[in-house]
N, C-alpha and C positions, 0 to 999 in steps of 0.2 A: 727047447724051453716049452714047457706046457701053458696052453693056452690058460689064461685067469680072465675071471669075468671081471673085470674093475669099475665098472660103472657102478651108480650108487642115486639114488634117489631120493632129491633132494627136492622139500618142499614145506609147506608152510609151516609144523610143527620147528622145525629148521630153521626158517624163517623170522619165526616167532620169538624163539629163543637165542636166536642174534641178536636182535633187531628191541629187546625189550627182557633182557636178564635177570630170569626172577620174577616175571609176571605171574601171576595165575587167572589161567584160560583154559577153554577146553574146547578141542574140534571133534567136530563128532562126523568130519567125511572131509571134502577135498577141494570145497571151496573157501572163497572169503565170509559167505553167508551162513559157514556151519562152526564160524569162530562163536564161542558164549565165552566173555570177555568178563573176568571176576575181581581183578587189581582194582583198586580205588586209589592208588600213587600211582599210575602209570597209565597213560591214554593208551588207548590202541591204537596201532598205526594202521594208517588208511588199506586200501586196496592197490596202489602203486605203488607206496611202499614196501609193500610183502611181496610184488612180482619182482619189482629191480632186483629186493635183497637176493630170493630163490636165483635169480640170473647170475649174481654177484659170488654166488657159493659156488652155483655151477663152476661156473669159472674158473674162481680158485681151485676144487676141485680136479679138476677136468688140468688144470696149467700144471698140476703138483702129480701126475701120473709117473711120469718118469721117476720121480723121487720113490713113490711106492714103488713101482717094477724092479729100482735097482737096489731097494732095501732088501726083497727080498731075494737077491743074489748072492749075499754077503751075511756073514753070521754078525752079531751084534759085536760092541769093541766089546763090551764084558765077556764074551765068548773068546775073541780075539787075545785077549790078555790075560785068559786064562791059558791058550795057548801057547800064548809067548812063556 
């Protein structure tokens, strides 16, 4: 099996758009300090709330690997039943 890079970088843009669906914001680098927060129906969420969430994706992320590696073992069931 050939090596794949699976990792994936997840972070406040990410974050952002879990955590507040639909907002409009803009970051303009990679902190909490480069968030310009534009929604006037939606607060921003703090600075601990956008690290747990990044943690929380990780995670999910990172637990669902297996599921990627063995998707791409197998042709899709539309493939599959076309076979059949």
């Amino acid at each position: 099996m050939n090596s794949i890079n699976t990792k994936r970088n997840i972070g406040i843009s990410e974050a952002l758009n879990s955590l507040r669906p639909g907002a409009k914001w803009t970051c303009l680098g990679t902190t909490y300090d480069d968030i310009i927060w534009h929604d006037t129906t939606q607060s921003i969420p703090n600075e601990d709330e956008i690290s747990t969430e990044i943690s929380r994706l990780k995670t999910e992320y990172d637990n669902k690997e297996y599921q990627r590696l063995r998707a791409r073992e197998y042709p899709s069931f539309a493939e599959q039943f076309d076979i059949l």
